[in-house]
GUFI-510772 format. One record per residue (C-alpha): x, y, z; residue in three letters. Coordinates in steps of 0.5 Angstrom, whole numbers, plus 500, padded with zeros to 3 digits. Each point is the difference from the previous one (the first is absolute). Example, Ala and Ser with C-alpha at 12.3 -4.5 7.8 and 13.67 -1.06 7.14 Angstrom:
<recs>
525491516ALA 502507498SER 
</recs>
This chain:
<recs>
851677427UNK 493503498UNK 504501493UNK 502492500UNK 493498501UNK 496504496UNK 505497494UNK 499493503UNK 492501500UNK 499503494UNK 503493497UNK 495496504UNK 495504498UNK 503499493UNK 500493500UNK 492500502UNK 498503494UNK 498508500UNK 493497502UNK 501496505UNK 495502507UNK 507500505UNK 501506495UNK 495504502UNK 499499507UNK 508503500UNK 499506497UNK 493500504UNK 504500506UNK 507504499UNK 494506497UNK 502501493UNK 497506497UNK 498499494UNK 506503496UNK 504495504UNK 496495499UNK 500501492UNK 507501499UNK 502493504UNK 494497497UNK 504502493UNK 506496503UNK 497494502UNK 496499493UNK 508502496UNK 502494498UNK 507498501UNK 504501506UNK 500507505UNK 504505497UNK 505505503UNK 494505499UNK 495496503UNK 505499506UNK 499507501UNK 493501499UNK 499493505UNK 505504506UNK 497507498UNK 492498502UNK 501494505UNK 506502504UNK 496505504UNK 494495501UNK 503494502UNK 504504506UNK 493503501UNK 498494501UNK 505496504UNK 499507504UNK 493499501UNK 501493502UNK 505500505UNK 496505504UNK 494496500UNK 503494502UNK 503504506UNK 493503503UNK 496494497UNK 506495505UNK 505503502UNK 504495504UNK 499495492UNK 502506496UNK 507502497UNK 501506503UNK 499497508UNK 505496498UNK 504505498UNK 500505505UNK 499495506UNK 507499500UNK 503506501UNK 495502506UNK 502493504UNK 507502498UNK 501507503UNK 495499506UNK 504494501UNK 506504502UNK 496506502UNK 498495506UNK 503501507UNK 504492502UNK 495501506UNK 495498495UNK 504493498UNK 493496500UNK 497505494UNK 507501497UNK 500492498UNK 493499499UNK 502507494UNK 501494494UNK 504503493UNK 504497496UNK 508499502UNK 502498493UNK 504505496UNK 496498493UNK 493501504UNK 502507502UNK 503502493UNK 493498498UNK 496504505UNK 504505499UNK 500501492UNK 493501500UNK 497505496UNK 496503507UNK 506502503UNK 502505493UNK 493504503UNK 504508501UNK 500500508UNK 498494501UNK 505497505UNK 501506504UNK 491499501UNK 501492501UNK 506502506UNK 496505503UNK 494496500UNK 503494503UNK 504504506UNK 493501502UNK 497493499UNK 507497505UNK 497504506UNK 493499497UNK 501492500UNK 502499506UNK 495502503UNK 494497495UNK 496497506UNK 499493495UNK 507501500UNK 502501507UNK 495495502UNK 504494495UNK 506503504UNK 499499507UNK 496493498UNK 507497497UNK 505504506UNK 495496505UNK 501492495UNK 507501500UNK 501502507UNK 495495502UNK 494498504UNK 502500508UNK 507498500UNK 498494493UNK 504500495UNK 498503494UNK 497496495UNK 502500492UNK 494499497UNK 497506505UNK 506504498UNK 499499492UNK 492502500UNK 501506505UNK 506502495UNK 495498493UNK 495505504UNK 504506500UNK 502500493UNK 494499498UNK 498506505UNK 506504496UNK 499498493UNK 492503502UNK 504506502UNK 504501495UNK 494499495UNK 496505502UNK 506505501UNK 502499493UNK 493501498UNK 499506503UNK 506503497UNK 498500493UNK 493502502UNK 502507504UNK 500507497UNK 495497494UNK 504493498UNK 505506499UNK 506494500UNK 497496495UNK 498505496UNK 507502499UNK 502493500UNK 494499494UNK 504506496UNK 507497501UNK 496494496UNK 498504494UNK 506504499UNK 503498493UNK 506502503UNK 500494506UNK 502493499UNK 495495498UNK 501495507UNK 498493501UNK 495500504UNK 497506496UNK 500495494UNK 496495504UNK 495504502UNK 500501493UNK 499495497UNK 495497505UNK 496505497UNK 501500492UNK 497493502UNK 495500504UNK 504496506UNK 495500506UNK 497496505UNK 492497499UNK 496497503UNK 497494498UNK 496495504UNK 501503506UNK 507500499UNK 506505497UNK 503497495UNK 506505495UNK 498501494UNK 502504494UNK 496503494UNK 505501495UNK 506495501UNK 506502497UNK 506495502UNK 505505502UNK 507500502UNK 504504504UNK 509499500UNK 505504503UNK 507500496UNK 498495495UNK 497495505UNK 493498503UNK 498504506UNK 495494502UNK 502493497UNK 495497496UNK 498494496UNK 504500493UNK 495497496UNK 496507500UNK 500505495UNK 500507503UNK 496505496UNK 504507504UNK 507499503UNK 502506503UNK 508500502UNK 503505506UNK 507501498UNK 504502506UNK 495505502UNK 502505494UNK 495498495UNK 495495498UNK 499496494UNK 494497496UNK 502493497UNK 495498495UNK 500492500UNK 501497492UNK 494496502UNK 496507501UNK 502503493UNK 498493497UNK 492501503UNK 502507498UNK 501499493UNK 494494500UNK 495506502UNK 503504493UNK 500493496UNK 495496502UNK 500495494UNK 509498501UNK 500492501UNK 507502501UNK 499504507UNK 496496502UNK 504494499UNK 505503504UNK 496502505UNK 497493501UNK 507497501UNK 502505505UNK 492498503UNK 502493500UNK 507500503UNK 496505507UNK 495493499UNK 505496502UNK 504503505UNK 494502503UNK 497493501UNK 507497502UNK 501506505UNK 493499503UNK 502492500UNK 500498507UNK 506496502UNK 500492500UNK 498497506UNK 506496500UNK 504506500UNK 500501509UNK 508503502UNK 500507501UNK 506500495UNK 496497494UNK 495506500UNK 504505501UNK 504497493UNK 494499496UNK 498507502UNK 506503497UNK 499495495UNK 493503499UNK 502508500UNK 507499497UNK 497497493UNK 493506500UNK 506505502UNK 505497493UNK 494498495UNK 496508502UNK 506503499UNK 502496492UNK 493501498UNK 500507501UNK 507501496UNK 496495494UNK 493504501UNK 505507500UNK 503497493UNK 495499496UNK 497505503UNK 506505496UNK 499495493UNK 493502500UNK 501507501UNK 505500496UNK 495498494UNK 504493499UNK 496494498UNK 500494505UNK 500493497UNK 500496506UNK 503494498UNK 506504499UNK 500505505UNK 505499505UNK 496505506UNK 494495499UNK 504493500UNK 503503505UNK 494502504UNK 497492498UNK 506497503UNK 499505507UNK 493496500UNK 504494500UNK 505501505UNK 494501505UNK 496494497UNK 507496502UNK 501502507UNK 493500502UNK 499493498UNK 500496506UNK 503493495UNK 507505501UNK 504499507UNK 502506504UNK 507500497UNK 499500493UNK 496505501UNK 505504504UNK 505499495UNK 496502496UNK 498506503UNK 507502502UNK 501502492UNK 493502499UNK 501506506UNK 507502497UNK 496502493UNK 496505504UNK 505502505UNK 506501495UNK 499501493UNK 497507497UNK 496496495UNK 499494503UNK 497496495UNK 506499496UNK 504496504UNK 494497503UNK 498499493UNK 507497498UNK 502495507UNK 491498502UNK 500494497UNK 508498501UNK 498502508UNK 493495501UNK 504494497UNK 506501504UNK 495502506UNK 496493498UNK 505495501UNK 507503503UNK 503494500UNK 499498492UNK 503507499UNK 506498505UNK 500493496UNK 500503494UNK 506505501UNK 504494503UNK 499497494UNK 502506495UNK 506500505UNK 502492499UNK 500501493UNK 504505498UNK 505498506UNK 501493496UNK 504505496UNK 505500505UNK 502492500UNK 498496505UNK 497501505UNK 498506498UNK 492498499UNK 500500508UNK 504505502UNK 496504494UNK 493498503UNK 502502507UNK 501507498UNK 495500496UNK 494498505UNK 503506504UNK 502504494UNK 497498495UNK 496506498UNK 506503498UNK 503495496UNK 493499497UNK 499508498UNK 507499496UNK 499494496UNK 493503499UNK 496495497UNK 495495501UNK 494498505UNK 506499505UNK 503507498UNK 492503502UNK 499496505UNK 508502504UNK 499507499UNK 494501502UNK 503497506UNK 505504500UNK 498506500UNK 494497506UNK 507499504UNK 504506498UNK 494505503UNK 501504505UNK 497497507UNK 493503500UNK 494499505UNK 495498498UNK 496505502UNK 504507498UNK 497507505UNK 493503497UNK 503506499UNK 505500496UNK 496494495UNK 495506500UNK 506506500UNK 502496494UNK 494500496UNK 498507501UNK 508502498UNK 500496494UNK 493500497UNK 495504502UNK 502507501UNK 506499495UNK 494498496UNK 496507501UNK 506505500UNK 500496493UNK 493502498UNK 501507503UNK 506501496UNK 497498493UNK 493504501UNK 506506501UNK 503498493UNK 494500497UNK 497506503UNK 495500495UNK 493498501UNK 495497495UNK 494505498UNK 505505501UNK 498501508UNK 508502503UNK 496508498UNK 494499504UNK 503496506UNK 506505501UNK 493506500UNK 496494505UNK 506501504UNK 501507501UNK 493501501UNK 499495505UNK 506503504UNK 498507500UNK 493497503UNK 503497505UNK 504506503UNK 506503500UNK 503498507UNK 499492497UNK 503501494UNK 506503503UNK 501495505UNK 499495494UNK 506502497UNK 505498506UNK 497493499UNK 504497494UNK 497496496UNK 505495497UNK 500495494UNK 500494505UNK 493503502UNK 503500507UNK 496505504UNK 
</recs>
């Protein structure tokens, strides 16, 4: 993970420009002495993108300082608050659970008030965390909590809250017991538990000089420990300066240096989020066994702006894409109409919403990608006749004509149905979308003039089967007529019909197709085919402008050396591949 989010920041940073102030307070933060300064300074001033070699050097200088920084900042959270840190939440779990069990039924009050996820899902999730990996961790915990189950019952807070609950519950004088008494005195003695188990678990990690959270704080900077979630985050909390301020007497989040960061596990986002953004990191966590850097096409672009400055051809492009997040941000941050009132209606015109920012998101990226690879590729773009660029036109378009309020509800979702499957099924999907879109938003304009067209088609050529054929041909072709259309081909009927025909003849789709496989799609098909395609060229090549491969193998070698023996040797059992999986 550490490995996968240098990578990706080294972009970021890339992309600002090598003078930038966010630059600065990084390295600043990650305490880069000066020779690891200078040598990522060197990349960052490079023009062109990250090569092999520099992807070595970025993994050799900032894996060690990220994991002390995640380290560092996951142990302060839990002695700044620990009931809100990570680590509470992680081991708060496993105290409750097997004190639980260790208490006698005679004590059925404390055991139900005990509260732990009885879910399997969230008990995998407890039970991964990067805590429980500490040598000698879980017989501590046991021993630990064989004592609290004797301790608690007879917390005097505790007890007290007990003997309270038993006496509601029996009732006053023979009365019967009263509900809402019944649910205070339970809510009292959780909150009586809960305090005991904080101060517990607090006072676990303190014994013996904070032995166990030093040992836990050394399992997070071991090279050889896989990089957690939950270390991720702190991490980047920390890269970017997330925190609470205090402002105008009150606590407002802030951040210092913003980076729209995406976390996906197995090619999907962990956390839904808008599809107009445009992340700058995307970090995937590949069925915890590797970690993969995804760098977005639009991120290579500002990349390539930062070295070129003066190329109207990027910026022309960036500005399209810019255009299209403009209108979808606009019509997502729409609010509904007021003569919208069934539950039924909204919940369609939200998945209208999301399903139209899932397709157009993901066709962008794979045009962005495109013309990503013909600029790189050294081939000059005419915009009148290039097809990625029509097609990223025709993209912008599209959306124009589903937000437009002058088009009913079902235009739109027969409109949208195509537009879905390009981004759905097809690998490079502005080629059918390029071949069918305007077939598709005239037949989505008026499907009863496409029909009629067809039955028209059908009637003439049914009249060369004798009389009465022009009926029965016009029947046909009113409900087949796109078939009979496509063979005879021609004509604005011919259009018209197939373009019907193929509408009809698509398999039934929602309207609204899953997050995660619209996102799993996107990444396969683009983004990380593209990288591995960047990878494999700068491999081929091999060769670096000014002769630089001999000094940067030298900048390797000497860094790994300074870093120690121990770290190079753990190093060299993390595989590095050319999918920059890490």
């Amino acid at each position: 993970m550490y490995y996968a989010y240098a990578i990706s920041l080294m972009y970021h940073l890339k992309s600002l420009g090598s003078q930038h102030e966010h630059k600065t307070q990084i390295f600043e933060l990650l305490e880069l002495n000066t020779a690891e300064e200078e040598l990522l300074n060197k990349i960052l001033e490079k023009p062109g993108f990250v090569s092999p070699a520099d992807i070595r050097i970025i993994e050799l200088i900032l894996e060690p300082k990220l994991r002390k920084t995640a380290a560092e900042k996951i142990i302060s959270d839990f002695l700044k608050d620990p009931r809100g840190s990570s680590l509470f939440s992680a081991v708060a779990f496993k105290f409750k659970e097997l004190v639980k069990a260790k208490l006698s039924r005679e004590h059925q009050e404390i055991i139900t008030q005990i509260q732990v996820p009885e879910d399997d899902r969230s008990k995998q999730e407890f039970n991964e965390a990067e805590i429980y990996r500490v040598p000698n961790i879980y017989a501590a915990i046991s021993n630990y909590t064989t004592q609290l189950a004797e301790e608690i019952i007879r917390d005097p807070e505790v007890a007290d809250k007990v003997t309270r609950l038993k006496d509601v519950v029996t009732g006053v004088n023979g009365a019967d017991p009263d509900d809402k008494a019944i649910n205070q005195a339970e809510a009292e003695l959780l909150q009586a538990i809960d305090a005991f188990f904080q101060t517990k678990i607090v006072a676990f990690f303190q014994a013996n000089e904070r032995q166990q959270l030093k040992a836990y704080s050394a399992r997070l900077q071991d090279s050889r420990s896989w990089g957690t979630e939950e270390a991720l985050n702190a991490l980047h909390g920390m890269i970017t300066g997330n925190g609470l301020h205090l402002d105008q007497g009150h606590w407002e989040e802030h951040t210092e240096r913003p980076i729209n960061f995406k976390n996906f596990k197995n090619g999907s986002p962990v956390v839904l989020y808008a599809a107009d953004e445009s992340p700058d990191m995307i970090l995937d966590n590949w069925r915890n066994s590797h970690w993969v850097s995804q760098i977005p096409a639009k991120k290579d672009l500002q990349i390539l702006l930062v070295d070129n400055p003066g190329d109207e051809t990027i910026k022309a492009i960036l500005a399209r894409s810019d255009e299209i997040d403009v209108l979808l941000k606009a019509y997502l941050a729409k609010p509904l109409p007021a003569s919208i009132t069934a539950d039924k209606d909204k919940s369609q015109e939200k998945r209208l919403k999301t399903s139209l920012a899932i397709a157009t998101a993901t066709l962008k990226e794979k045009l962005l990608a495109e013309l990503l690879d013909q600029i790189q590729e050294g081939k000059s773009i005419d915009f009148e006749k290039n097809y990625a660029y029509q097609q990223l036109i025709e993209c912008k378009r599209a959306v124009e004509f589903i937000t437009d309020d002058n088009h009913d509800q079902a235009a739109k979702i027969d409109f949208l149905k195509t537009y879905e499957e390009q981004a759905k099924l097809n690998p490079t999907g502005w080629e059918i979308f390029g071949r069918f879109i305007k077939g598709f938003l005239l037949a989505s304009l008026s499907t009863v003039l496409g029909t009629l067209v067809g039955a028209a088609i059908g009637g003439v050529l049914g009249s060369a089967a004798g009389p009465g054929g022009s009926i029965v041909g016009a029947v046909w072709g009113a409900f087949k007529g796109g078939n009979v259309a496509v063979l005879a081909g021609t004509g604005v009927g011919g259009f018209f019909g197939s373009a019907l025909w193929i509408l009809q003849m698509l398999p039934p789709v929602n309207a609204v197709q899953e997050y995660t496989a619209q996102a799993r799609k996107a990444v396969q098909n683009s983004l990380e085919y593209r990288v591995i395609k960047a990878v494999e060229r700068d491999e081929v090549e091999e060769s670096l402008e000014h002769d630089d491969t001999g000094s940067m193998t030298a900048d390797v070698e000497r860094l790994a050396s300074s870093v120690g023996e121990d770290n190079v040797q753990s190093d060299q059992s993390v595989q590095t591949s050319q999918f920059l999986a890490f």
